[in-house]
N, C-alpha and C positions, 0 to 999 in steps of 0.2 A: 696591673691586672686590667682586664677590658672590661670596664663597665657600661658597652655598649648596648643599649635595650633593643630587643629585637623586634620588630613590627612584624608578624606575618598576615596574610590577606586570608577574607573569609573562607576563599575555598582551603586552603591551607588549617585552619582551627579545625574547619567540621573533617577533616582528613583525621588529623592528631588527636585532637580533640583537647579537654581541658581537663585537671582532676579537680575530681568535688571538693568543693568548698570545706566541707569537713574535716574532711584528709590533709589541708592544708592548715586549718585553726589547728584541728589538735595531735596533727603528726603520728606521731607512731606508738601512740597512750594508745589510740585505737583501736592499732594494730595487733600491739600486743594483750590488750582485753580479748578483741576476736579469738586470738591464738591460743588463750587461758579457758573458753570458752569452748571450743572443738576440745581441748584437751579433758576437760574436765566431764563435758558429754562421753567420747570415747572410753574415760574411766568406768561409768556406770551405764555402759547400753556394751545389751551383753549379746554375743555374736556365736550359737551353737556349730561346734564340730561334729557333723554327722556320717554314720556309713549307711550306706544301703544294703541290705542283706534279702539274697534271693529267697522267696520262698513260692509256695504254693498254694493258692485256695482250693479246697475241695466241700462238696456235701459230707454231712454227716452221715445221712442215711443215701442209697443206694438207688441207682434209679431203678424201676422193675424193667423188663427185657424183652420183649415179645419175639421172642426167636421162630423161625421155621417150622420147627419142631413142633408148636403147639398148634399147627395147621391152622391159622388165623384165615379163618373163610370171607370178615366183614367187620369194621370199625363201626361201634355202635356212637363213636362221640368226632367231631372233625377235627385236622391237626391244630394242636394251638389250643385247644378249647380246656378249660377245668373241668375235672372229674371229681366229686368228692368219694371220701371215704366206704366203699361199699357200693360203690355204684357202678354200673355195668359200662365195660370200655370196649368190649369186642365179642364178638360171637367166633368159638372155634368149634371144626367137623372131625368128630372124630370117630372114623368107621362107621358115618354115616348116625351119627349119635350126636346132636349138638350141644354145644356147651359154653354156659357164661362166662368172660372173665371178666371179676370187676375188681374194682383199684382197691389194694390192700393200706394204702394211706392215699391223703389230699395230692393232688398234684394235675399237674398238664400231660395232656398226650401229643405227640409227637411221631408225624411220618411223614414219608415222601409221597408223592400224587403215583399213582399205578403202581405201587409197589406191593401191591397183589394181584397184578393179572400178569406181570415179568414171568418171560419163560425162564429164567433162572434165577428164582428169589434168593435175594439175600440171607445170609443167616440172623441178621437182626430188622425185622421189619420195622417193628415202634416201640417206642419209651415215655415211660412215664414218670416224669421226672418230677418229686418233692417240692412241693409249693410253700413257701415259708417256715423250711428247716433251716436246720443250724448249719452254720458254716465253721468249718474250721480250717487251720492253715498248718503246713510244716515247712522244715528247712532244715537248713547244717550250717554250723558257723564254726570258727576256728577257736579255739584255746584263747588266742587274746583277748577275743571280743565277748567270751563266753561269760565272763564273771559279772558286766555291766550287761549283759544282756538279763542274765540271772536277776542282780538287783534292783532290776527296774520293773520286776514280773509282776507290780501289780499298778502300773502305769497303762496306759493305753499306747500302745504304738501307731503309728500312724503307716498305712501302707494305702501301696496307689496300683493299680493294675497296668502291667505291661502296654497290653491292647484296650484301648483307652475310647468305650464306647458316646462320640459327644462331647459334653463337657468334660473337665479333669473333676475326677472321683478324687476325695478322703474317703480311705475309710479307718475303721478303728478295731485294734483287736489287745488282746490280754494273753501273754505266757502263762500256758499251764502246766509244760512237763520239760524237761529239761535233760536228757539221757547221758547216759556218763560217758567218758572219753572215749573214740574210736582208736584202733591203729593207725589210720591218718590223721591224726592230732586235732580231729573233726570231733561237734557233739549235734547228736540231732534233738530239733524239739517240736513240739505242736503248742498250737493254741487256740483261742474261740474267736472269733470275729465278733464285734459285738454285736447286738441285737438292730438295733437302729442299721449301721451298716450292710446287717444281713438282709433285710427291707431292700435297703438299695439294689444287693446284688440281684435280690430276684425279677426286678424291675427290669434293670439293664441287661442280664445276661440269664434272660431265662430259661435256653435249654445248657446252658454252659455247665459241666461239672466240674473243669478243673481248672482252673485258672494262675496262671504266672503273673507275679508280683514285685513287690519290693516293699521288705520292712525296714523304715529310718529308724537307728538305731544312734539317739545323742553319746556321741565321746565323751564332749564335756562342756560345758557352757558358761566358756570365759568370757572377759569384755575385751573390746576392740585392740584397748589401750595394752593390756596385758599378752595382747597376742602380737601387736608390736613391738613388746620388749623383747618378748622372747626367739 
């Protein structure tokens, strides 16, 4: 057997390099500690399977309309601006008889710049859109996923908005109706956004009424190690 010792020159070591000193006192007790060590983490850190289920954010209440038809002569408030309850949002002429409209609930008004002196007005000039109402959501999910959807109804789900204003939004909402089976093996359901979350929408997407989403929906929340076995 050649028990010739090999000399190599410095630039040679710092190429190869050397293994640590450790590794060589206690071999492969080490090794196999580390190995016992990732195993035993991956047993109890727990890694969730989740789906994304489309759904939709909407107001609760309705925005009011300012159509054509009410001959809106003048904006008594500028776009953007909060209206409260009872308070005068526009002057309409009608056969020369003027008349106040003011805001049947809190909210913002909303219009485009000349969209009263257009020689062909729109049918919808301004809106006034629900300032710190409820938000709620629906959707349709399938037969399989519909039972854990079910039993998680009074968990908070976590959903994120499609069109994604800035930062990446949480927000949080709770199942409250759950409709029985379609003939496309579909069940449709609603819920409420929560309160805190509804804050945010009105901040970020103030004149938004409808909004596309995604609600994570957990499968199940096995650990690492178990989903390696299987």
């Amino acid at each position: 057997m050649d028990k010739t010792e090999h000399i190599y020159s410095a630039e040679i070591k710092e190429i190869v390099g050397e293994p640590p000193k450790w590794l060589l006192k206690s071999g492969g007790g080490s090794l196999l500690l580390l190995l016992l060590l990732l195993l035993a983490l991956s047993a109890f850190t727990h890694y969730p399977d989740k789906k994304a289920i489309a759904i939709n954010i909407y107001r609760e209440q309705n925005p009011l309309i300012l159509s054509k038809s009410l001959n809106v002569c003048r904006f008594l408030k500028t776009s953007g601006a909060q209206a409260k309850k009872g308070e005068a949002i526009a002057l309409a002429d009608r056969d020369g008889i003027k008349q106040i409209i003011t805001a049947p609930f809190m909210g913002k008004l909303f219009y485009a710049d000349g969209v009263l002196t257009e020689t062909h007005k729109k049918d919808t000039l301004a809106m006034l859109v629900p300032s710190k109402g409820i938000f709620k959501f629906k959707g349709q999910i399938s037969a399989e996923y519909a039972r854990l959807l079910n039993d998680s109804k009074n968990t908070a789900f976590k959903i994120t908005p499609n069109n994604q204003l800035g930062d990446d939004l949480e927000l949080y909402g709770k199942l409250t109706t759950l409709g029985p089976l379609k003939t496309n093996n579909m069940f449709d359901f609603t819920g409420t956004i929560e309160p805190a979350s509804g804050n945010i929408l009105d901040q970020k997407y103030v004149a938004v009424l409808n909004l596309d989403a995604r609600l994570m929906l957990v499968l199940d929340n096995k650990t690492i190690l178990s989903r390696i076995l299987n």
